[in-house]
N, C-alpha and C positions, 0 to 999 in steps of 0.2 A: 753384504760384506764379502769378501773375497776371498775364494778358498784358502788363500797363502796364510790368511788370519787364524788358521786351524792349523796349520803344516808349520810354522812358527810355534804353536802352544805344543805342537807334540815336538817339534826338534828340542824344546824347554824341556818337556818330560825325559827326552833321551837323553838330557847331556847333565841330570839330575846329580849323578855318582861323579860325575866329570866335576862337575861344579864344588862338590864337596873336599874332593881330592883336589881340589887347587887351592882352594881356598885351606887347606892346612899345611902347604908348600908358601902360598901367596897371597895370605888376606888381602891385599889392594887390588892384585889382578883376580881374584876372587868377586870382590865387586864390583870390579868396572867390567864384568863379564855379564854380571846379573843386572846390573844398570843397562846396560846395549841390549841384552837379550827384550827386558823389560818393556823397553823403547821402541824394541821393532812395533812390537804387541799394539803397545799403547797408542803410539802413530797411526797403525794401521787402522784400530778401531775410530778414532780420532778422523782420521782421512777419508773413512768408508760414510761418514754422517757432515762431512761438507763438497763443498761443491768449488771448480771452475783455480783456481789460482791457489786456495787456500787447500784446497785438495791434494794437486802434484806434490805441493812444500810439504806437509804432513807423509807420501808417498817417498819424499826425497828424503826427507830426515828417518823415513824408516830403513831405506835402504843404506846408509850412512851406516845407522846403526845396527845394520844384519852383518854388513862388514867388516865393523867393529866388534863384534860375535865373535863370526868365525877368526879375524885376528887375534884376539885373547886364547882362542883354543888352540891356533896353532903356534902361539908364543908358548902357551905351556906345554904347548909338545916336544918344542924347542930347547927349552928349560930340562925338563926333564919331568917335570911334576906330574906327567902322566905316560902314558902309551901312545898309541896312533889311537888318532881319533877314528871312534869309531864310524865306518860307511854308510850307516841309518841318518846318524847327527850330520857327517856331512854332505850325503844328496838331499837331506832336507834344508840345509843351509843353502844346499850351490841352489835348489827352487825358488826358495822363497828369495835370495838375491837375483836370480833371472827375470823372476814374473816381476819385481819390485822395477827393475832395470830399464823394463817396457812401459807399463804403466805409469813412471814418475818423470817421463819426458815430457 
């Protein structure tokens, strides 16, 4: 599996109080944050146990949804329903959408 599949589950863990505090500002953006975030995960695991075509697509839909991630956090930063996101959540975000970037071509 591919280290990003770890850097992804802790960007989840760092953006735990983030998630919380939006989702009492924004239940939908609330969810469609924890759905993407979900997604990356899932894909990724998904993508790392096939092979050749079915692989990339799994690798593309995860990068889809990494950037659908960090869009939610920074609509709610936008919004106002939190602070600046914090710099942990998003060098682990700008990673895991880099290394997704390479590999899903």
């Amino acid at each position: 599996m591919l280290s990003v599949y770890e850097d992804m589950l802790g960007a989840i863990a760092g953006m735990r109080a983030v998630v919380a505090a939006i989702e009492r500002r924004d239940a939908d953006l609330g969810r469609q944050l924890r759905r993407a975030a979900s997604s990356v995960v899932l894909n990724l695991a998904e993508g790392s146990g096939s092979f050749g075509r079915v692989r990339t697509q799994r690798y593309r839909t995860a990068l889809g949804s990494a950037r659908e991630t960090l869009a939610c956090l920074r609509t709610a930063e936008a919004f106002g329903y939190v602070g600046s996101l914090d710099a942990g959540v998003a060098g682990a975000m700008n990673k895991v959408i880099g290394t997704l970037v390479r590999v899903a071509r």
